[in-house]
C-alpha positions in Angstrom: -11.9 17.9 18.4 -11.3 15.0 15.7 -7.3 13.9 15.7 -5.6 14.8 13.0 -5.0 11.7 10.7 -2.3 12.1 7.8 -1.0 9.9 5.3 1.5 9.7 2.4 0.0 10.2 -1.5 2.1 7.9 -3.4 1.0 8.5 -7.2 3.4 6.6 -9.8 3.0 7.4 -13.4 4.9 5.0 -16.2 5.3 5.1 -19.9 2.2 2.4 -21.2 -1.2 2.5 -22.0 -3.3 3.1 -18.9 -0.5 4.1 -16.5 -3.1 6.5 -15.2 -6.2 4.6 -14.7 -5.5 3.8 -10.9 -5.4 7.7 -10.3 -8.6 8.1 -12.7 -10.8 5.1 -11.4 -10.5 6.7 -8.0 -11.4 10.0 -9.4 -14.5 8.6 -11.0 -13.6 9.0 -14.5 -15.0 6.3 -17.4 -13.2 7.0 -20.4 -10.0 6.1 -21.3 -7.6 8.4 -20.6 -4.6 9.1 -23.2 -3.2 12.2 -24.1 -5.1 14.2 -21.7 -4.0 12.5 -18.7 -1.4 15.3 -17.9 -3.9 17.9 -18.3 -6.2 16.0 -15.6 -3.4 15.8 -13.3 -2.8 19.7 -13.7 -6.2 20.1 -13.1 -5.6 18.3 -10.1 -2.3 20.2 -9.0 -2.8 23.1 -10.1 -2.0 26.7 -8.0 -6.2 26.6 -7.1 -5.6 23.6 -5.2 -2.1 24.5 -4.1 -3.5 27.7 -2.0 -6.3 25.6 -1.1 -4.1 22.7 0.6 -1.9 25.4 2.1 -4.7 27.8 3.8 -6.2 23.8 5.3 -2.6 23.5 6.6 -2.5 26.4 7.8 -5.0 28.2 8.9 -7.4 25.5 9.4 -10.5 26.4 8.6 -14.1 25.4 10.4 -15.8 25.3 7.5 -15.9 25.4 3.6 -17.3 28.8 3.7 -14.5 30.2 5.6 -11.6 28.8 3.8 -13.3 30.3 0.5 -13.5 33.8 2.5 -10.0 33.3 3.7 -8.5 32.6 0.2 -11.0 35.3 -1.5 -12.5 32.9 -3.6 -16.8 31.9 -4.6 -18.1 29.6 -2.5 -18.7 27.4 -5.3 -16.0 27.2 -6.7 -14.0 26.4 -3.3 -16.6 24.0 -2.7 -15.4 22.4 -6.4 -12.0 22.0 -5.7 -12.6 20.4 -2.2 -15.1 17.9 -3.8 -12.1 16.7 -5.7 -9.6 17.0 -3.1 -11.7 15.0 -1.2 -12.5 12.2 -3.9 -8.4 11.5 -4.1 -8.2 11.1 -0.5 -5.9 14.8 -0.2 -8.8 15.8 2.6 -12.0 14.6 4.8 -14.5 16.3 5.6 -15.5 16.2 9.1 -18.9 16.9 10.8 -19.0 19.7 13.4 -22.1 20.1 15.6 -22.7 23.9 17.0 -26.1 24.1 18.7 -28.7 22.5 16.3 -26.4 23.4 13.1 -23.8 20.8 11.8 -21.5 21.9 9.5 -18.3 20.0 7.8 -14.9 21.3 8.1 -12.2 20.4 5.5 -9.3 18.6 6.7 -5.9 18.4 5.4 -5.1 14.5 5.7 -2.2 14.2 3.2 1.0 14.7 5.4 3.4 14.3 2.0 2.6 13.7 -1.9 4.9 11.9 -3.9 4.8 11.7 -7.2 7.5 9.3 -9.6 7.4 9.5 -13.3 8.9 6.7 -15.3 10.2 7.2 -18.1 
């Protein structure tokens, strides 16, 4: 069993043009970013993701396909929101080997998220 490794998510947001690019650059995004940086940061936190961070907490999940029967949700779409998740470093997908089969099992790596405005 892989040991748990979590971290702190320090995110810090201030009042100038690109304030958000460090966020977006490790989301992949190329454009520049200006008044719909909050939106992409709901899109980021938003309830989706919350329940999705919670069930990895605690329930724990073997697999992708589980946590998106545990939370009642399309595979897909689960599969969506952990691509992202992943992307910003929230959780890492491990590889499980059963018999011949390998499959990767989301974990939670984010102990905290912190998040400071400037205003």
């Amino acid at each position: 069993m892989p040991t748990k490794r979590t971290k702190t998510q320090k995110i810090n947001i201030e009042q100038k043009e690109g304030a958000f690019s460090a966020l977006f650059s490790r989301l992949g995004a190329r454009k520049k970013h200006e008044s719909s940086d909050i939106s992409l940061i709901r899109s980021i936190l938003n309830p989706e993701k919350a329940k999705i961070i919670h069930a990895l907490k605690t329930k724990q999940p073997n697999s992708i396909y589980e946590l998106a029967k545990i939370l009642g949700r399309d595979f897909k779409t689960v599969r969506q929101d952990i691509t992202l998740l992943e992307k910003i470093g929230f959780v890492e997908m491990i590889p499980i080997h059963k018999g011949k089969r390998e499959k990767l099992k989301p974990l939670l790596v984010l102990d905290a998220l912190e998040i400071k405005i400037s205003l």
